[in-house]
C-alpha atoms as one frame of an Amber mdcrd trajectory, in Angstrom:
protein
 118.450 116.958 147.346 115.045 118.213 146.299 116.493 121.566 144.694 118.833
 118.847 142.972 116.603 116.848 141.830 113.946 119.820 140.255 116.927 120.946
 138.518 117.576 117.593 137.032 113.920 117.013 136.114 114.041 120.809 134.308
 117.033 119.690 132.438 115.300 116.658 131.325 112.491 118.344 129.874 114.860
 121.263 128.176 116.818 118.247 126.507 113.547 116.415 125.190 112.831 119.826
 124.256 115.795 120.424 122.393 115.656 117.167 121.041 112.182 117.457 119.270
 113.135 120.794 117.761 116.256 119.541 116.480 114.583 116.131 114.872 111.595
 119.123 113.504 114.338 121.426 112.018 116.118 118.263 110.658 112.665 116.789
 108.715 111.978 120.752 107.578 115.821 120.661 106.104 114.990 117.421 103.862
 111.430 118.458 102.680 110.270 120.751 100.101 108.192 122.947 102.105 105.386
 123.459  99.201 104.319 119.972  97.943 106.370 118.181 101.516 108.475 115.712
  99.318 111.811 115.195  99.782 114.027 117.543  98.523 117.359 117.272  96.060
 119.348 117.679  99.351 117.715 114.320 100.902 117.234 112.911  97.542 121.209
 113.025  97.354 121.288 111.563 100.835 119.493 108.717 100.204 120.540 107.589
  96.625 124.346 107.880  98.134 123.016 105.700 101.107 121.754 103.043  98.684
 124.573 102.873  95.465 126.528  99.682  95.614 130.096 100.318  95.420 129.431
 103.495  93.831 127.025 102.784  91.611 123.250 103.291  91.527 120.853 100.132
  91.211 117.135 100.822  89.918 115.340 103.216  88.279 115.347 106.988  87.756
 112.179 109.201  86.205 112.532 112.866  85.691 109.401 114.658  85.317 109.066
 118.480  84.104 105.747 120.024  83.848 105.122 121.575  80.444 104.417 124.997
  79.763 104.623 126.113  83.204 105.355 129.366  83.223 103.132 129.470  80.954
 100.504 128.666  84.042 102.176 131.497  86.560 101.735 133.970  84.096  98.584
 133.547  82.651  97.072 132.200  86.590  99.460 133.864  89.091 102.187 132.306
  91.306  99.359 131.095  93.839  97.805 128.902  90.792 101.562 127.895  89.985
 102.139 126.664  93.687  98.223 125.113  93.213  99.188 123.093  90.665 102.773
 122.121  92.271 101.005 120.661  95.179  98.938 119.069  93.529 101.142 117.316
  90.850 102.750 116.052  93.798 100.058 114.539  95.302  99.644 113.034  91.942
 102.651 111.278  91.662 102.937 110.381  95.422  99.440 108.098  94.075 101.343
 106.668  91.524 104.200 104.921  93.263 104.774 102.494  96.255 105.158 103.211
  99.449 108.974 102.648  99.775 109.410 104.878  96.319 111.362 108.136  96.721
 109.468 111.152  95.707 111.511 114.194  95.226 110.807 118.291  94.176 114.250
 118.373  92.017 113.732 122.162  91.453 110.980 124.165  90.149 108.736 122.560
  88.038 111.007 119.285  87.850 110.278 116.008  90.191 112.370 112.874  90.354
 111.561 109.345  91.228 113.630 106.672  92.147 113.017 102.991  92.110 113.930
  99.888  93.266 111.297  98.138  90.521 112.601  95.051  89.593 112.165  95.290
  85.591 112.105  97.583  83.034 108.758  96.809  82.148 107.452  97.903  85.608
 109.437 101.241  84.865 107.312 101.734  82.027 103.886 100.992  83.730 105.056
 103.686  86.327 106.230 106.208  83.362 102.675 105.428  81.816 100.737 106.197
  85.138 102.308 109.400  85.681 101.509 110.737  82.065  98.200 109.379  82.628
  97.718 110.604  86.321  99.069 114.214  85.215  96.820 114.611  81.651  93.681
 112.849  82.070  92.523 115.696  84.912  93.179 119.092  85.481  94.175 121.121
  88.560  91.027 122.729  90.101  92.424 126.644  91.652  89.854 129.263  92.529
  87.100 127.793  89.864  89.174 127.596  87.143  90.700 124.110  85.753  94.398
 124.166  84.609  95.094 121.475  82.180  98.623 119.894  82.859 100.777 117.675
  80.939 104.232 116.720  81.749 107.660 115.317  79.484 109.565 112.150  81.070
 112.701 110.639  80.839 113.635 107.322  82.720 116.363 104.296  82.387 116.577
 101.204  84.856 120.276 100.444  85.502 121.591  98.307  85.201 121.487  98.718
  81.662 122.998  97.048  78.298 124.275  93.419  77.869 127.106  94.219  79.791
 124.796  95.067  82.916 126.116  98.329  83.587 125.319 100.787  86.146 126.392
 104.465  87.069 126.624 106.706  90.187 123.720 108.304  90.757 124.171 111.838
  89.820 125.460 110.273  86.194 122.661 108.165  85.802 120.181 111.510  86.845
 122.508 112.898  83.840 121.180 110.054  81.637 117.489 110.155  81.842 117.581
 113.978  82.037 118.575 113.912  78.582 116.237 112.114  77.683 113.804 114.148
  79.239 115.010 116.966  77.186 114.446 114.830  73.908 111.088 113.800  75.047
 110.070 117.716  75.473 112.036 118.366  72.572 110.128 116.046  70.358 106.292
 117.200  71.216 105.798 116.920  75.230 103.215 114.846  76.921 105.071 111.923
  76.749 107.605 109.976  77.878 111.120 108.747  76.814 112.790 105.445  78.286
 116.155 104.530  77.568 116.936 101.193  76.737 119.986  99.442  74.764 121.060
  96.176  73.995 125.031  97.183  72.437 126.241  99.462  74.804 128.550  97.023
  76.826 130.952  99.625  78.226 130.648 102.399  80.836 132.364 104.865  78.771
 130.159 104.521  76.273 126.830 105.196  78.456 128.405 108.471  80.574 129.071
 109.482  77.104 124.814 109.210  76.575 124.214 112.420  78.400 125.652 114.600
  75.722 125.017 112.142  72.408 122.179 110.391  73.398 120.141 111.316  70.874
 122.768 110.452  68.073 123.554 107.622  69.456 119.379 107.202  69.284 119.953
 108.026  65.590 122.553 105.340  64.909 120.571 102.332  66.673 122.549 102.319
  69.122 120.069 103.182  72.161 116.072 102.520  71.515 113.522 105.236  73.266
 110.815 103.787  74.100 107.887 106.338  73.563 105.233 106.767  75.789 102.366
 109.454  75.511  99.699 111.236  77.924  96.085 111.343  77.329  96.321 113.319
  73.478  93.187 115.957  74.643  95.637 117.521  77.416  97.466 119.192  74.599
  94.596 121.055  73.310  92.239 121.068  76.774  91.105 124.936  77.348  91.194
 126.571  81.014  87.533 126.750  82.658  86.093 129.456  84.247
C-alpha cells in the first residue's frame, strides 16, 4: 500500500508537471517571442472566436513601421529588434486592457477593437501616430526616429450596416494602409462610407478602394504623426 501510494503521489507530480509545460509551450505557440504580443496564429484564433455568424464586429488598425529596413541596415538587426520591442510597448500604452495586440509579421502590427464608435477608432489611430513620432527609440546611445502608416475601418460599415469576416475586413484596412504609405507615410487612413449598402460592393474595396476613394464613393479620413518625425536626424 505504501509502494502504491508513492507511486501514485510520483504520478501526480509528473502530470502537474506535464501539465505546466504543456499550458508554457501552448502560451509560447500564441506569442511573438520578440515584442510577447500575440501572434497572427492567436490573432486568427481569437477574431474567429468573436465574429457573429461569420462576420467580424469592431474595429481593425494595421500599422507598418516606415522605412524600416531602412533602420536594420543603417543600425543592425539588434537596433531593428530594439525598436520592434519597443513599438510594441508603445502601442500596448495606447489601447485598453481587453484590446488585442498582435505582431502581424515583420514590421506590421494589428489591433482589434471592440470600440463602440468610429470616432473612438480615430482617437486610437491618432494616439498611435502620436505615441510612435513624437519620441524616438533609444539603442546603444543613439535615438532612432520612427514613424509609422495606418489603415483602419469600424464594421459595421455603410448605411446598410455591413460587416465582413475577419480576414476580409484585415483585407480592407490593409489597403488602406497601403494608400496611406503610398500617399506620404506618417499618417493614417480610416475608411468610412455612407453609399456602400451592399457587401459585394465593400469585398470589392480591397482591390478599388482607392478609385472608389476617387469617385466619392468611400471618404479617408486623414490623420498625421507629429510632422518633425519625417525629417528628425539619428543621435549619437
Amino acid at each position: 500500500m505504501a509502494l502504491l501510494a508513492r507511486l501514485w503521489r510520483q504520478t501526480q507530480r509528473t502530470n502537474q508537471q506535464l501539465a505546466q509545460v504543456n499550458a508554457q509551450l501552448l502560451v509560447q505557440s500564441e506569442r511573438d517571442p520578440l515584442t510577447g504580443l500575440a501572434n497572427r496564429r492567436r490573432a486568427a484564433q481569437v477574431m474567429a472566436e468573436q465574429q457573429r455568424d461569420g462576420r467580424w464586429q469592431g474595429c481593425l488598425m494595421l500599422i507598418d513601421l516606415d522605412h524600416f529596413k531602412r533602420i536594420n541596415d543603417e543600425f543592425g538587426h539588434a537596433a531593428g529588434d530594439a525598436v520592434l520591442v519597443g513599438v510594441a510597448s508603445r502601442l500596448s500604452a495606447a489601447v485598453r486592457s481587453d484590446d488585442l495586440v498582435v505582431r502581424w509579421g515583420g514590421e506590421e502590427f494589428l489591433i482589434a477593437t471592440h470600440m463602440a464608435t468610429p470616432s473612438d477608432a480615430e482617437h486610437l489611430a491618432q494616439r498611435v501616430l502620436d505615441s510612435l513620432s513624437e519620441a524616438p527609440v533609444q539603442h546603444e546611445r543613439r535615438s532612432i526616429a520612427i514613424t509609422a502608416s495606418v489603415g483602419y475601418a469600424c464594421f459595421p460599415i455603410g448605411p446598410g450596416q455591413l460587416m465582413l469576416p475577419w480576414e476580409r475586413a484585415v483585407d480592407v484596412v490593409d489597403t488602406a494602409l497601403y494608400l496611406a504609405k503610398a500617399h506620404g507615410r506618417n499618417r493614417a487612413y480610416g475608411v468610412k462610407t455612407d453609399r456602400i449598402a451592399h457587401e459585394g460592393e465593400l469585398l470589392a474595396l480591397a482591390s478599388t478602394l482607392e478609385e472608389a476613394w476617387r469617385k466619392g464613393d468611400v471618404d479617408l479620413q486623414l490623420l498625421e504623426g507629429h510632422a518633425e518625425a519625417q525629417t528628425r536626424g539619428v543621435a549619437a
